[in-house]
C-alpha positions as CSV (number, residue, x, y, z in Angstrom):
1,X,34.4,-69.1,-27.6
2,X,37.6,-69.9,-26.1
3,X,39.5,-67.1,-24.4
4,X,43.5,-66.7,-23.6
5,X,45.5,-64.1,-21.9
6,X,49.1,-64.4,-22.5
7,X,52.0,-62.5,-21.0
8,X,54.8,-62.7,-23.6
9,X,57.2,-59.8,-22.0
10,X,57.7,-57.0,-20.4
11,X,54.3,-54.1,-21.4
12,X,53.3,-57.2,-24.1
13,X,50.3,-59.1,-23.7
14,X,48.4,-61.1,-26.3
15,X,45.0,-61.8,-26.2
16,X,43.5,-64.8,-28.3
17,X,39.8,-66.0,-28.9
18,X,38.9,-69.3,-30.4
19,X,35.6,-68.1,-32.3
20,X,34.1,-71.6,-34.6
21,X,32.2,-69.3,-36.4
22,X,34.4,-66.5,-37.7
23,X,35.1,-67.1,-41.2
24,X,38.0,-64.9,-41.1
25,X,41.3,-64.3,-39.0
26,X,42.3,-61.2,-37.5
27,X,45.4,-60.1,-35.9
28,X,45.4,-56.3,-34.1
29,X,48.7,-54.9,-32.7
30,X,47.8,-51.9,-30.7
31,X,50.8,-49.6,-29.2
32,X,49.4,-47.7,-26.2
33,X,51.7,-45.1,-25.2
34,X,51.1,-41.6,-22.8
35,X,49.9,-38.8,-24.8
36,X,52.4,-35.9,-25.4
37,X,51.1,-33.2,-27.9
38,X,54.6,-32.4,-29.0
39,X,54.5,-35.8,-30.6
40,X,51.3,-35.4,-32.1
41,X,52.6,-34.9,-35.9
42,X,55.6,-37.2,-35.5
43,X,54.1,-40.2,-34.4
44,X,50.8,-39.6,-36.3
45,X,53.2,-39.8,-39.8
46,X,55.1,-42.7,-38.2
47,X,51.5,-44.6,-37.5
48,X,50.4,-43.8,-41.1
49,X,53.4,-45.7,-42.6
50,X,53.2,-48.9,-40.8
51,X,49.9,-49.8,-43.2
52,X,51.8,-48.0,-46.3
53,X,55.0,-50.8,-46.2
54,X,57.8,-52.2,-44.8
55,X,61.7,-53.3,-45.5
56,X,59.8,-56.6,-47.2
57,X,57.1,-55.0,-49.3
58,X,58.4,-51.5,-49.9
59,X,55.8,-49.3,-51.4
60,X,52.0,-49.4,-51.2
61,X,51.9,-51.1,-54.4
62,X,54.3,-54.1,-53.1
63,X,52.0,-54.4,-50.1
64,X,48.6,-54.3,-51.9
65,X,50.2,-57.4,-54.3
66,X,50.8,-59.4,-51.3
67,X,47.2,-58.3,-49.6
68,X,45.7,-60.0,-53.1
69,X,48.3,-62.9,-53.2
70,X,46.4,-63.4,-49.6
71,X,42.8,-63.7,-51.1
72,X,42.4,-59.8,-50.2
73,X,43.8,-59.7,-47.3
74,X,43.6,-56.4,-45.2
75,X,45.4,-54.0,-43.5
76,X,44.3,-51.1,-42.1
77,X,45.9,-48.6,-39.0
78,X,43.9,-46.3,-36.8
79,X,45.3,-43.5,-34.3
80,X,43.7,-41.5,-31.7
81,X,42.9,-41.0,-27.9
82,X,41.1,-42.8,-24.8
83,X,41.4,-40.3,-21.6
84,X,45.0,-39.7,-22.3
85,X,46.5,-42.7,-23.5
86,X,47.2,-42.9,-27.0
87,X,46.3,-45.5,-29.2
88,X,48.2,-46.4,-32.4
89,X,46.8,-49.9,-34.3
90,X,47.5,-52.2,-37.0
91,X,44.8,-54.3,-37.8
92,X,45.1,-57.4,-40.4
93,X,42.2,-59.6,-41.5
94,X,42.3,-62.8,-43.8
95,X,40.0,-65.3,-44.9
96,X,39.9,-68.5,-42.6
97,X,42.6,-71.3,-43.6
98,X,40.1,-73.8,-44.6
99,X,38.9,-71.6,-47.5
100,X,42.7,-71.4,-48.9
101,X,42.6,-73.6,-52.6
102,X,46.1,-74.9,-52.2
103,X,46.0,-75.0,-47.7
104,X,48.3,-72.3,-47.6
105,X,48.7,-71.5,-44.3
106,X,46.8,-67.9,-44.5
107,X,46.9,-66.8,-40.8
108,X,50.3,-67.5,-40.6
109,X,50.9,-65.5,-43.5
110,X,48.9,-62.6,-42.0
111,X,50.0,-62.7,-38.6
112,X,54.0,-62.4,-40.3
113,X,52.7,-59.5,-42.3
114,X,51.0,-57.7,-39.9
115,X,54.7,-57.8,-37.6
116,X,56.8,-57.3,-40.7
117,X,54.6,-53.8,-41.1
118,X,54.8,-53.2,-37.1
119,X,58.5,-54.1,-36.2
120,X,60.4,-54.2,-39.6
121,X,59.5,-51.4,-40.9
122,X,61.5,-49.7,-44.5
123,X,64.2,-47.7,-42.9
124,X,67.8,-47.6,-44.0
125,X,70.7,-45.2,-42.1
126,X,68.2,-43.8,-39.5
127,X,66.0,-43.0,-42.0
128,X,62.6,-43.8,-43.5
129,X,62.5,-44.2,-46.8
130,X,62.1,-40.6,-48.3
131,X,59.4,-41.6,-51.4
132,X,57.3,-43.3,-48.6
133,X,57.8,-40.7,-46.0
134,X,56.8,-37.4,-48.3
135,X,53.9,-39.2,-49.3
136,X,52.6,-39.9,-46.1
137,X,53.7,-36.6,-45.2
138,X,51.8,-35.2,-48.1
139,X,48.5,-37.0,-46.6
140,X,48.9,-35.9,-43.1
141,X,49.4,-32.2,-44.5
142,X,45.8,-32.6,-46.5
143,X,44.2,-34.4,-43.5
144,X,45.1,-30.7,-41.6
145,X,43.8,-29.4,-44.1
146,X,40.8,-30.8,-45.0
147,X,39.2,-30.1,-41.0
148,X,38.3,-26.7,-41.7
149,X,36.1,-27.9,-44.5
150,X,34.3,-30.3,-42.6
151,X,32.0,-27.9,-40.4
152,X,30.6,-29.3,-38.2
153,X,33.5,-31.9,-37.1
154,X,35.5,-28.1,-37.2
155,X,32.8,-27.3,-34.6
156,X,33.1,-29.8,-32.4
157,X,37.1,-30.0,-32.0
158,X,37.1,-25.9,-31.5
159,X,34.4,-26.8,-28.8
160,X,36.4,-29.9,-27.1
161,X,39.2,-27.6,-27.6
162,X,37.8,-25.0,-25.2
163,X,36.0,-27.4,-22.3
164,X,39.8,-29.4,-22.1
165,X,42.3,-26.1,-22.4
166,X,45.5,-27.8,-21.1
167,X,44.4,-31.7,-21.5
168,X,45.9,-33.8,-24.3
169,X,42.7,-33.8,-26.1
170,X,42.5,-30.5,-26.4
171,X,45.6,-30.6,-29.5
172,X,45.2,-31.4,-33.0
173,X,45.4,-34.9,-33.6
174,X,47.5,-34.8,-36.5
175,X,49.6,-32.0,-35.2
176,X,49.7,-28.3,-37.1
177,X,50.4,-28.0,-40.1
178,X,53.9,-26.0,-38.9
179,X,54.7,-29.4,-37.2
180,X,53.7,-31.6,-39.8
181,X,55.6,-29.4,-42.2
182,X,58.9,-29.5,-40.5
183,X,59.0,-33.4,-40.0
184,X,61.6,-35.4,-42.0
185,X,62.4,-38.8,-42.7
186,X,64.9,-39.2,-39.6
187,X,62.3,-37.2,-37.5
188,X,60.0,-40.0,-38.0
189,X,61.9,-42.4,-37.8
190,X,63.6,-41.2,-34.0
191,X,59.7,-41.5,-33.0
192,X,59.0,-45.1,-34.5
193,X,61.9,-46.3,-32.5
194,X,60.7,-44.2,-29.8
195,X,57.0,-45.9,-29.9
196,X,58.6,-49.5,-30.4
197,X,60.8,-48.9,-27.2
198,X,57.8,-46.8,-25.3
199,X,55.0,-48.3,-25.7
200,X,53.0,-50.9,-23.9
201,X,51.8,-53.4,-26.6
202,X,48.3,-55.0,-26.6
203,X,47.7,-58.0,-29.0
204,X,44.7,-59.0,-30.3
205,X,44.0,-62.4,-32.3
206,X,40.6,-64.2,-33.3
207,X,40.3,-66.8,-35.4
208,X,37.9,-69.9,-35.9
209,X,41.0,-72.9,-34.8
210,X,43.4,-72.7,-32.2
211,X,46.9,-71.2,-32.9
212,X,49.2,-72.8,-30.9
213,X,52.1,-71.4,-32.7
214,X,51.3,-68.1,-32.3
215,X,52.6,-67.1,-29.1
216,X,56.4,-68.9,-30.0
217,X,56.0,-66.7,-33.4
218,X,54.9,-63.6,-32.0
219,X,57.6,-63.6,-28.6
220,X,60.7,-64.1,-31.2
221,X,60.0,-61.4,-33.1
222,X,59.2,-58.7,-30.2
223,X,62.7,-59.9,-28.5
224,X,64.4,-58.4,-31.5
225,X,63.2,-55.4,-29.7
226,X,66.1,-53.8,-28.0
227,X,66.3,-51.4,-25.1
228,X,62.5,-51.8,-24.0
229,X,61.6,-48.9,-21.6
230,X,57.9,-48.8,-21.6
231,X,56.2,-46.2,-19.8
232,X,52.8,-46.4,-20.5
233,X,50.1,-45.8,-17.0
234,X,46.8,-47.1,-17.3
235,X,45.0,-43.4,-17.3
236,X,42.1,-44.3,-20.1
237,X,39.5,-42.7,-17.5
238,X,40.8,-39.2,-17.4
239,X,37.7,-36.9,-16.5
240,X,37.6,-33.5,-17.5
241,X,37.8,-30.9,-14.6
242,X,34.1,-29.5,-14.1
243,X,34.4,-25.7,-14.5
244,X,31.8,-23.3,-11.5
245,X,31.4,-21.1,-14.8
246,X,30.2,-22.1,-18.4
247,X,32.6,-20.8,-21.3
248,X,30.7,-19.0,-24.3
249,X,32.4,-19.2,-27.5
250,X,31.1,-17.2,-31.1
251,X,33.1,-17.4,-34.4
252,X,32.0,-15.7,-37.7
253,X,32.3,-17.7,-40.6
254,X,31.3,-17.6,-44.2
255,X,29.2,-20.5,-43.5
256,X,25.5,-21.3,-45.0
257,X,24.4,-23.1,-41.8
258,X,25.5,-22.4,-38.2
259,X,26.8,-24.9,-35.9
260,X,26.2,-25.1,-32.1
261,X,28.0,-27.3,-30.1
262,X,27.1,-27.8,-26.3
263,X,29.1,-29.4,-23.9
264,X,28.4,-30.9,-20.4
265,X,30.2,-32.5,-18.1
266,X,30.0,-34.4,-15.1
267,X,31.4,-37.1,-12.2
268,X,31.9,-40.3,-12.0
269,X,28.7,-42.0,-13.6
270,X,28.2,-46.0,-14.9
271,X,29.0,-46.6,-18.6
272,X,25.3,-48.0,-18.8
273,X,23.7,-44.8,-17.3
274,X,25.6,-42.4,-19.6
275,X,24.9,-44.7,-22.3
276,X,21.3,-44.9,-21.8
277,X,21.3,-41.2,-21.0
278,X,22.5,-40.6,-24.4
279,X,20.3,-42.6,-26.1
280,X,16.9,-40.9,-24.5
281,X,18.2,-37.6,-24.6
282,X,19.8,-37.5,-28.8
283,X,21.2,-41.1,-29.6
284,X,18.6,-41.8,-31.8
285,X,15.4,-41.1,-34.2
286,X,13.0,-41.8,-31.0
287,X,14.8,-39.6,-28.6
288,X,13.9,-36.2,-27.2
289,X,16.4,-34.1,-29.4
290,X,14.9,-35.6,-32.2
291,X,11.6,-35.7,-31.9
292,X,11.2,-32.2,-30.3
293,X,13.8,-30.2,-31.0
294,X,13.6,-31.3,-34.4
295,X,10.9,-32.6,-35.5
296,X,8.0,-30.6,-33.2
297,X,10.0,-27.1,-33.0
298,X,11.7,-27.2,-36.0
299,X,14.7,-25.1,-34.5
300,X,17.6,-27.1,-36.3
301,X,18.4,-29.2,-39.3
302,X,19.7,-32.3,-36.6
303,X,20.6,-32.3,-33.1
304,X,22.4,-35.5,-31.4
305,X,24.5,-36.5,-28.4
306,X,27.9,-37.8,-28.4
307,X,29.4,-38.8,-24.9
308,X,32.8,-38.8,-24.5
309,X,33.4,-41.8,-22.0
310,X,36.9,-41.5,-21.3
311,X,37.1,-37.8,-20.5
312,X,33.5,-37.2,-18.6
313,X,32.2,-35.6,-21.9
314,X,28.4,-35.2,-23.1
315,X,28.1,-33.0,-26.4
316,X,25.2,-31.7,-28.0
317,X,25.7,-30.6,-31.5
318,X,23.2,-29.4,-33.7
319,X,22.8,-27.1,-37.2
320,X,20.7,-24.3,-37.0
321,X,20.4,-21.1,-38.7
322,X,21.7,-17.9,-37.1
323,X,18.3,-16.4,-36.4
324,X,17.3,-20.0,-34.5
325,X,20.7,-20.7,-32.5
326,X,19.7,-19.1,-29.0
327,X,16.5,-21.2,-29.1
328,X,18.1,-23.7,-30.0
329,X,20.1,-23.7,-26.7
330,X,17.2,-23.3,-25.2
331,X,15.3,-26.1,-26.2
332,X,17.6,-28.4,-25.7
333,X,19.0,-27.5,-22.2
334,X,14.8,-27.6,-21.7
335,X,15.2,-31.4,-22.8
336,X,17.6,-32.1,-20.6
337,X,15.2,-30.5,-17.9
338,X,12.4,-32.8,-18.6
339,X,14.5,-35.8,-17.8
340,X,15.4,-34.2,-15.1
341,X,12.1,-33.9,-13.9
342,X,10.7,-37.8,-14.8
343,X,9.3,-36.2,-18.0
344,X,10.0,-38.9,-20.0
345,X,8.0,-42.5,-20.5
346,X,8.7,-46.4,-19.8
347,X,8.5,-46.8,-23.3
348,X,10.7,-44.1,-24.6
349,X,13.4,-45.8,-21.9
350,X,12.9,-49.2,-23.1
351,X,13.1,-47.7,-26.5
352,X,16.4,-46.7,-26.0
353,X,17.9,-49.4,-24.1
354,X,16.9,-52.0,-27.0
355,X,19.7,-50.8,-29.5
356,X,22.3,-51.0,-26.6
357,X,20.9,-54.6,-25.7
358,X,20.8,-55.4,-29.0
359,X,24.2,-54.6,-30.5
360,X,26.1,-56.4,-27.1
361,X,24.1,-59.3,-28.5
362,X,25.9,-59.4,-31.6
363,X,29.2,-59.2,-30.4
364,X,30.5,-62.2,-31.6
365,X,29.2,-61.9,-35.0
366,X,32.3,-60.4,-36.2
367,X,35.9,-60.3,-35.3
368,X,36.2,-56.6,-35.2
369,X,33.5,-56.7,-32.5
370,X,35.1,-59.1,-30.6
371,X,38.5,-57.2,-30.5
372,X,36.8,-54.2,-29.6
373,X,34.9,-55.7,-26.5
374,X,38.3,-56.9,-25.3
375,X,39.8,-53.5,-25.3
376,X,36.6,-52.0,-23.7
377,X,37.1,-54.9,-21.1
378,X,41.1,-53.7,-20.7
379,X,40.3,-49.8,-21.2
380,X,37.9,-49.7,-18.1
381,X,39.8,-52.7,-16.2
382,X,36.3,-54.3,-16.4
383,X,35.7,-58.2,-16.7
384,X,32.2,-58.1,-17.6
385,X,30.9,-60.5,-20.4
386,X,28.8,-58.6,-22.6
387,X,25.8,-60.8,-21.2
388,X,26.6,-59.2,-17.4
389,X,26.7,-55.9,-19.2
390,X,23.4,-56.6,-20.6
391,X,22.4,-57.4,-17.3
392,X,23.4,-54.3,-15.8
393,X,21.8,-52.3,-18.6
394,X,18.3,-53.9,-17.5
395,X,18.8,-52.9,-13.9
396,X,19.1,-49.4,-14.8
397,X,16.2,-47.5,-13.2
398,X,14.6,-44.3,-14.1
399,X,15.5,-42.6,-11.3
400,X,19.8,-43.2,-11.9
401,X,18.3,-41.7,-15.3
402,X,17.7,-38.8,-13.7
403,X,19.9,-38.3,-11.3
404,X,22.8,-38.5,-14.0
405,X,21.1,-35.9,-16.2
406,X,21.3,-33.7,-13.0
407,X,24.3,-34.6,-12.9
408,X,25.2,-32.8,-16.4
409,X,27.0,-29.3,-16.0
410,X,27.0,-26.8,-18.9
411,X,30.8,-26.3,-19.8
412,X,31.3,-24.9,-22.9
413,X,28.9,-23.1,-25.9
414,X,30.9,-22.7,-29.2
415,X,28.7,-21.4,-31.6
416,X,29.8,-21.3,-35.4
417,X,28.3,-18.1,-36.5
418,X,27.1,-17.3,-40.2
419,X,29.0,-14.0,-41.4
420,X,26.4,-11.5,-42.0
């Protein structure tokens, strides 16, 4: 694979890989911008129409006819956090031009689409269009509504909530339903504009030819931009402050199954150690959460890891019933002790190091992988192929292995309580 780095203006960058065996094109526009709770609901409304339409293709409907006209094209827009940056995405994906039945020119066609939807967006007197706006409006309002139904992602936000009081993370994505309420079209429109002149774009583009047009194509129609200010710093690594006192949260609910959620945090530790940390301790069927907590004790209906990269982060979760949740705890902080102590085999550390070894081996089997391991590469200012990262994987010993899980620090119990 051929890789390019571009410069195409001021906080613009394109990134293009040459991949002969992607069957498909894929263009990613990602706006990187700092993250401000108050703009929480605006922006996340403002995100959610860029895949709904634009001044070209007006309605959902207008856009899915060209997506078809396109062999199926895609399009498809993602919002969230790393440390606190936000992220806000368009990503477009077509079928290769040498599948096209007539040569139209398909990644042209997509890479146009995808900037009509980012840059040119359905907005007439300061406005967004109001049929397009209270629809997405009406989605972001049943997103906010819908968390309290899923439990045990409920759970786990009240949890992160409490270890990062005061951090970015810490707010509701989509903004509260108050916010999200009070938005109109102008509202959202002020904070597009505000993203467009804000942000610090990264451009992703992999396709199976070269594009020599694209950079030409793409730097016209980001100079349209007028009044570029961007203020995005590079603050994706934004550990959580480690707390000398661990923060015990209950909450009755009318719930059937409790939910206990577990977080740790700790310094500065290697992506690969945290990863393979994960993985031995509750990443996966073989690991110690699994296969004692689980499957030996029987305390829980599951109980996994999830490390949080960015922010320092290590979660436990698990589903237990009321009568089980302190041994619960127990257990698993006694898991955690175990690695501690060595307690733990080659094998079962060779057993989770494969599926890490094995997915960075099949990066390159899809576009959407490769775009991702850029941004990983740009997110933690880290050149390393996926092969070196390998590498580095390998040379983890057991002892790094335990030292990070001494490293772990109980912040935060939230414990989802069944109302008696």
């Amino acid at each position: 694979m051929k890789e390019t780095t571009q410069t195409l203006g001021e906080g613009i960058e394109l990134v293009s890989v040459c991949n002969p065996k992607a069957r498909t094109s894929l263009l990613s526009i990602t706006l990187l911008l700092p993250a401000v709770p108050e703009q929480f609901a605006a922006y996340d409304c403002a995100a959610g129409l860029l895949s709904a339409g634009c001044r070209k293709y007006p309605s959902l409907a207008a856009l899915s006819q060209k997506e078809d006209a396109l062999y199926g094209a895609s399009l498809s827009g993602s919002f969230g956090l790393a440390g606190d940056v936000l992220q806000i995405s368009l990503t477009g994906s077509v079928i290769a031009d040498r599948f096209a039945l007539e040569g139209e020119p398909l990644s042209e066609e997509l890479v146009q689409l995808v900037l009509d939807c980012v840059l040119d967006q359905n907005i007439r007197d300061g406005a967004f269009d109001e049929e397009a706006f209270r629809i997405e409006q009406r989605e972001q309002l049943a997103a906010i509504d819908a968390e309290i139904n899923d439990k045990r992602g409920y759970a786990i936000r009240k949890a992160r909530q409490a270890a990062c009081a005061g951090e970015p993370c810490a707010s509701p994505m989509h903004g509260t339903r108050a916010e999200a309420e009070a938005l109109t079209a102008s509202a959202v429109c002020e904070a597009y504009r505000e993203m467009l002149r804000k942000a610090v774009f990264r451009i992703y583009y992999i396709s199976p030819t070269e594009a020599p047009w694209l950079a030409g194509k793409l730097t016209e129609a980001f100079s349209a931009l007028e009044g570029r200010e961007p203020e995005f710093t590079q603050a994706f690594h934004a550990p959580s402050p480690i707390r000398e006192t661990c923060r015990e949260i209950n909450e009755p609910m009318p719930v059937t199954q409790s939910k206990l959620v577990m977080v740790f945090k700790y310094a500065d530790l290697p992506i690969e150690t945290v990863q393979l940390l994960h993985a031995l301790v509750g990443g996966s069927p073989s690991s110690l959460l699994f296969a004692n907590v689980r499957e030996k004790m029987h305390l829980c209906y599951y109980c996994v890891s999830h490390p949080i990269y960015t922010k320092n982060l290590f979660f436990v979760d698990s589903g237990v019933s009321a009568a089980n949740a302190q041994r619960t705890r127990e257990a698993i902080l006694a898991q955690i002790d175990a690695v501690c102590r060595g307690e733990f085999s080659d094998e079962m550390l060779e057993n989770a190091r494969k599926p890490i070894i094995d997915y960075l081996y099949s990066i390159g089997d899809s576009n959407f992988s490769i775009m991702q391991e850029l941004h990983d590469r740009y997110k933690w200012n880290d050149p390393a192929t996926p092969e070196e990262r390998i590498e580095r994987l390998r040379a983890v010993t057991r002892d790094e292995i335990i030292a990070a899980a001494k490293a772990l620090r109980l912040d935060t119990v939230y414990l989802m309580e069944e109302q008696a």
